[in-house]
N, C-alpha and C positions, 0 to 999 in steps of 0.2 A: 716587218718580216723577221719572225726568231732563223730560219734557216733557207739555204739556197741548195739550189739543185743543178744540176748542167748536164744534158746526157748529147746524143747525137742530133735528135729534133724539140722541137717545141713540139708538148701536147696539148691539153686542153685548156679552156680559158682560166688561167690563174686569178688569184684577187690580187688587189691593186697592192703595188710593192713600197713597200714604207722605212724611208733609210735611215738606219739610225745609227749618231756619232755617238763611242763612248765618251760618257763624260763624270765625271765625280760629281756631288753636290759637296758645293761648300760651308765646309762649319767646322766651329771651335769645338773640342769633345775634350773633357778632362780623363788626363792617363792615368794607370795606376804605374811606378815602379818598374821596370822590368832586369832582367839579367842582360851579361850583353850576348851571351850565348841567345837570346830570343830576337835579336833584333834581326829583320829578314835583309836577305840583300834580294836582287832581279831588278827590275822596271814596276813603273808605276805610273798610271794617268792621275792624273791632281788636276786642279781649277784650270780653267781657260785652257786646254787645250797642253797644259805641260807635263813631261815625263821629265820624273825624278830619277835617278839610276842610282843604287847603293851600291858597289863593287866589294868583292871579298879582300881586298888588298886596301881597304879604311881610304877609297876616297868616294865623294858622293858627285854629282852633278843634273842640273838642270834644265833643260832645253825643251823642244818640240820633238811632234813626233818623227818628223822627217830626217833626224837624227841632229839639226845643229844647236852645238849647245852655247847656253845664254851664262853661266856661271857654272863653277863648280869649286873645290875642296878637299879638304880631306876630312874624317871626323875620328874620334876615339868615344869610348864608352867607359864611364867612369861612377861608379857607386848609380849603377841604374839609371846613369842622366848619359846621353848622346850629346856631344860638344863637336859643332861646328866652325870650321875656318872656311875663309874663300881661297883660292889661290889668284893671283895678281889678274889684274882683267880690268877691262870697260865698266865694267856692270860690279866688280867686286867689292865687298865692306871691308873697310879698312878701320873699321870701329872695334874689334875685338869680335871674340869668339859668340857665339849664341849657342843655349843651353835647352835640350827638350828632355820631354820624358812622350813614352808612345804605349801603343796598344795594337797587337797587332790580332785577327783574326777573321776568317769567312773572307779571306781576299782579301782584306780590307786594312789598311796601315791609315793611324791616327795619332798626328803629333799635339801637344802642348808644350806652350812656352815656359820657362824656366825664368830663361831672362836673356834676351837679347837686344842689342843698342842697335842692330841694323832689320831698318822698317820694312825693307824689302823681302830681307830676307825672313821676317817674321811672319808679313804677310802671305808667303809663298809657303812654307813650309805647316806653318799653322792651321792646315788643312786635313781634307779627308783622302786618301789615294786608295786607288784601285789597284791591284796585281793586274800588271798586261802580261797579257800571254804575246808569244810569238805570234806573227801576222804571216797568212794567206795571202797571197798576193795571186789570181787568176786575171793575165794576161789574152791578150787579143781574143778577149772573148764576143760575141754576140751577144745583145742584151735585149729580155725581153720583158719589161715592166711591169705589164697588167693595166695600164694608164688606157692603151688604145689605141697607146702611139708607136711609129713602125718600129721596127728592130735595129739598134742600133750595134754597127759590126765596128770593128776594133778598138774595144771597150777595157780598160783594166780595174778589176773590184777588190777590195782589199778588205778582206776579213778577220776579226780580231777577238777571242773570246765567242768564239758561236758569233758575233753577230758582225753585220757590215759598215766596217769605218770609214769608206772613203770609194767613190768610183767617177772616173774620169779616163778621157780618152789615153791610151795610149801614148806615155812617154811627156804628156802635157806635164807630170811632176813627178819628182822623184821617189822609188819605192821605199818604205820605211826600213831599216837597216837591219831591221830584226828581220824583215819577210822571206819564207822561202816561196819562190815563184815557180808558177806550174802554167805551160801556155795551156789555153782552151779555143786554138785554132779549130775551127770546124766545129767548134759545139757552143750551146745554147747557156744561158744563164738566166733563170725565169725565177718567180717567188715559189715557195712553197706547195705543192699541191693539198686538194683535201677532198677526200672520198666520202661525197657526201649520203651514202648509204653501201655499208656494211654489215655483214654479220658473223659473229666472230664468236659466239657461244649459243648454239642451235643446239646442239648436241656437245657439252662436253666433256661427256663419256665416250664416246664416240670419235668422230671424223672431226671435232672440234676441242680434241686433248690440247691440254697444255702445252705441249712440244711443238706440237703441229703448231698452231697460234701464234705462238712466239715466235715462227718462223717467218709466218705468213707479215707480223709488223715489221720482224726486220727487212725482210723483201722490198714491203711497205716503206719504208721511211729511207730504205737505203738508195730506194728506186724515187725518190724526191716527195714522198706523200707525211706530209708534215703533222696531218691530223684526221680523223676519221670518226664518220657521225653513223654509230653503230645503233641499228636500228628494230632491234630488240632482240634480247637471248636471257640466257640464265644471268640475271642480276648479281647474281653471287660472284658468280664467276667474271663477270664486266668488272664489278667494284675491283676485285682482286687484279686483275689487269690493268684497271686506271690506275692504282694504285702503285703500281710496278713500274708502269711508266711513269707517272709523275715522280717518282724515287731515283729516276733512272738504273731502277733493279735489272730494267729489261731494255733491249733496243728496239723502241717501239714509237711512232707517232702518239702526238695527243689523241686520248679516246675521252668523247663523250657518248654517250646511249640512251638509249628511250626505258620506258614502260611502259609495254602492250596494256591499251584497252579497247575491249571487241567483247559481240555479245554471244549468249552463251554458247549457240551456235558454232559458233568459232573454237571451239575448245576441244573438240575432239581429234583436231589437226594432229597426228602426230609429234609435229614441228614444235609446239608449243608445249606440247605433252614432255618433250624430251629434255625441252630447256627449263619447265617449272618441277623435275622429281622431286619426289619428299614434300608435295603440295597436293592436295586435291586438286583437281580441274578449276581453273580460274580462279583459285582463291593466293594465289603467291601474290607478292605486294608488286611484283615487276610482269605480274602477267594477270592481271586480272578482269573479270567477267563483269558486266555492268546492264541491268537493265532501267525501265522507265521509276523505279523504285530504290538504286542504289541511293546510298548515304554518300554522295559526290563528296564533299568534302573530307570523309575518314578515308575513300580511294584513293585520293590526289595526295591527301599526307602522306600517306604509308607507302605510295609510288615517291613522292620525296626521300622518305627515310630509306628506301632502297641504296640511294645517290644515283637516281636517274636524275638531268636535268631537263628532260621532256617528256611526254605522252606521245604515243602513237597511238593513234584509233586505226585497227587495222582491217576491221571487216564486222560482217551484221550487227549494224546500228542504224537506226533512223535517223533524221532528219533531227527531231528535238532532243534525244537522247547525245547525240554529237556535239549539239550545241551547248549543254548544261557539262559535258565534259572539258569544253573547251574553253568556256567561262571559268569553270572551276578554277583547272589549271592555271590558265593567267592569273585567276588572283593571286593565289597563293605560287608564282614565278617558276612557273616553269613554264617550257616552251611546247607550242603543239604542233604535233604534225600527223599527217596521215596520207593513208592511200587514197586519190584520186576519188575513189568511187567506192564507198562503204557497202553496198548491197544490202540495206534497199535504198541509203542516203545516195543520191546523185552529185556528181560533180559539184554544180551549181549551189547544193544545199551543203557538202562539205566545206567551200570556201566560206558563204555565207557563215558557217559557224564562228569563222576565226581563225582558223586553221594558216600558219605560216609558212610550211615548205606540205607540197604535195606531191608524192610519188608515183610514177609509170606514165608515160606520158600515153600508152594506150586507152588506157581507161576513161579519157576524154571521150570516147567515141559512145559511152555511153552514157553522155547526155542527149543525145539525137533520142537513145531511146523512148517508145513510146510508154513502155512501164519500164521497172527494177525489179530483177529477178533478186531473190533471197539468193546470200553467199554459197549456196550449194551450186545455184544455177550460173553461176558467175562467167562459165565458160563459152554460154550462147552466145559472141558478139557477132555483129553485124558490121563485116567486114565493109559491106559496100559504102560506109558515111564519109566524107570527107572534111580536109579543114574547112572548106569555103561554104560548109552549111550551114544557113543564121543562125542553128542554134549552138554551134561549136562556137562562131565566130562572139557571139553575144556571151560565150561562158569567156571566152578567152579576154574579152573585152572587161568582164567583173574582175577576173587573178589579175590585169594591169593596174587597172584603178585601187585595190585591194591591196598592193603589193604582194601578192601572193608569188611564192618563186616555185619553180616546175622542177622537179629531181624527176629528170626525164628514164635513168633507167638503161641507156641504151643498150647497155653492155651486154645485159642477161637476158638481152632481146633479141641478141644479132642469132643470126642463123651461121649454118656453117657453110663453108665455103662451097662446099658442091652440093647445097639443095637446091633443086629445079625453082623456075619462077612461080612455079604454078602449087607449088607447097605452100600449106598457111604455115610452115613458120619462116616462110620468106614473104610471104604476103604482111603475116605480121612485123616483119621487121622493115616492110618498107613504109605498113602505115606507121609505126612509129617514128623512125624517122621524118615523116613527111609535117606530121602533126610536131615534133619536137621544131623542127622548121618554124611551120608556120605559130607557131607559138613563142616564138624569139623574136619571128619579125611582126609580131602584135605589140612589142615591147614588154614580155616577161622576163624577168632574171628568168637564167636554166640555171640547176646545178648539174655537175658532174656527179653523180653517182653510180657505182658499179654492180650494186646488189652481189658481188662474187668479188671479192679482194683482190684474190690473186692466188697461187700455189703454195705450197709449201715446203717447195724443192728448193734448197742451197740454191739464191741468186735469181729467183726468176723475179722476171719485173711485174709490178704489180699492173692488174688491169687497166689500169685507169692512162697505162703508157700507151697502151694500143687504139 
């Protein structure tokens, strides 16, 4: 887990939480030279678990992280070389001074030996160290894993560098000396979230400007969502955003995103219209139009050189046509997804193709159907099917076996709070829910996805909290 979250509850099912101690790798690196003005002072993790401490006042020392220390000294710097003494001690050399020269850069401090008669000390310092930042320490926390396993309540985690060095209950050991501690009485500490369907440039002239955007990931990422699988828009405009975030230009979650493919049908959308300008209709390389006669391999490349790392197939395509997409794509590494039910392609025939995450968990219902309406007619469903109908249960039994995982959608499903029962879009939100249900306890991964972020208002929490 790169990052943690802690608000007032636990939301949705996280992925599993992966703890990791910082550690150096160890190795000899030859130095160049340096001035002594370049030699850094602060902390430093090094091999097995030791912090070096360099002090402004020329002395150094050795110990763990918990603050006790195993040796220390003083040093001077002299024609580019760093000359070490110990001061009197258990552990101390009384062999004479040891001689380095270092390199310091990207965090990163790297001694070599000059010449020193103490092994100890050669071996220890003859390393690669890390710059430690000050440590987080969030006390009587709640802890929520992702493992499966229950909540454990008063918990202390100790954070260092973005990531998590240490968690254990409560006073069972002492806090590192550097940490400043923050209680997290009453709230929650859980992995990372990841919203797994966004969209973030539909229009980015529009309601999806730059400003706006950037507000909407810091909401995002501040509100605990670590990463987000944007699932199709202006590639231009996604690239430039991955981009920023991975620069940390912007405060924004990791973005990854698709490239639409849907047949021609499809293109008249608006939606898509607004996210490919400066394209003709379905020919952008991040929104493109595909029938039983595309050159599948020049689309899949060029949906590559975009910097999408997936396909979405998003509506009218058949049954074979989905499947020579989804072949494609895998060969040449990228990942496929789609919506549930392509119009005319049926549920059952979209897994069939390959396909790895599928979206709306409504959509299901139109495998009971007796035909497939073309994506115009998409809106006819037939409310009355339920899960327990053999041929829901028989599609839902292929996505298990299949691995197939269900981006159920809820969010942009629910209705609002005062519509009557007898509304379809409360009707609709309760077949979805009921099918997202019963599609969990068939044994499918769900994902979490919101098809709608979240606001763009200073602080609002992102969808995926509610």
């Amino acid at each position: 887990m790169r990052k943690a979250f802690f608000g007032r509850r636990p939301s949705c099912s996280p992925s599993p939480l992966a703890f990791r101690v910082l550690a150096a790798a160890l190795a000899i690196t030859a130095a160049h030279s340096a001035g002594a003005q370049d030699l850094p002072t602060g902390r430093f993790a090094g091999p097995r678990g030791l912090v070096l401490t360099i002090a402004t006042d020329s002395t150094w020392s050795v110990g763990v992280a918990s603050g006790v220390v195993q040796v220390s000294g003083k040093y001077r710097v002299t024609s580019g070389r760093l000359e070490l003494t110990d001061n009197p001690g258990p552990r101390a050399c009384a062999a004479g001074a040891g001689r380095y020269t270092w390199r310091y850069g990207a965090d990163t401090l790297r001694f070599a030996v000059v010449d020193d008669p103490c092994t100890g000390r050669r071996a220890a310092f003859a390393s690669t160290w890390t710059t430690l930042r000050e440590a987080l320490a969030l006390t009587h926390a709640t802890i929520i894993d992702g493992t499966g396993a229950a909540p454990r309540a008063g918990m202390t985690i100790v954070m260092r560098g973005g990531r998590i060095a240490a968690l254990f209950p409560d006073d069972a050991q002492p806090l590192p000396p550097d940490a400043t501690e923050r209680s997290a009485a009453g709230k929650f500490v859980l992995p990372g979230l990841i919203d797994a369907h966004v969209h973030n440039a539909t229009n980015p002239s529009g309601e999806d400007g730059r400003a706006r955007v950037e507000q909407r990931l810091r909401n995002a990422l501040l509100g605990g969502v670590v990463a987000v699988r944007d699932m199709g828009g202006d590639g231009r405009a996604l690239a430039d955003l991955q981009r920023a975030a991975n620069a940390a230009d912007i405060v924004s979650p990791d973005i990854h995103y698709s490239a639409i493919i849907a047949g021609p049908t499809f293109f008249v959308d608006p939606r898509v219209l607004a996210s490919s300008v400066g394209y003709a209709p379905g020919t952008a390389p991040f929104a493109r139009a595909v029938t039983d006669t595309t050159d599948m391999r020049q689309v899949i490349a060029e949906a590559r050189g975009s910097g999408a790392t997936a396909v979405k197939m998003y509506a009218a395509l058949d049954a074979p046509t989905a499947k020579r997409v989804a072949a494609e794509a895998t060969r040449q590494g990228l990942h496929v997804w789609a919506h549930l039910a392509l119009f005319p392609a049926r549920p059952s025939e979209v897994v069939a193709a390959g396909v790895e995450v599928v979206s709306h968990s409504p959509f299901a219902i139109w495998e009971a159907a007796p035909r497939m309406p073309e994506y115009g007619q998409r809106s006819q469903i037939d409310m009355s099917v339920t899960p327990d109908n053999p041929t829901i249960r028989r599609l839902f039994a292929m996505m298990r076996e299949r691995g197939t995982i269900l981006d159920a959608t809820l969010w942009v499903i629910h209705a609002p709070a005062n519509a009557p029962d007898t509304s379809i879009v409360k009707r609709r939100e309760k077949l979805a829910i009921e099918f997202t249900r019963a599609a969990h306890a068939a044994g499918i991964r769900i994902a979490a996805g919101t098809d709608d972020m979240g606001a763009d208002s200073a602080g609002a929490l992102p969808n995926i909290n509610y």
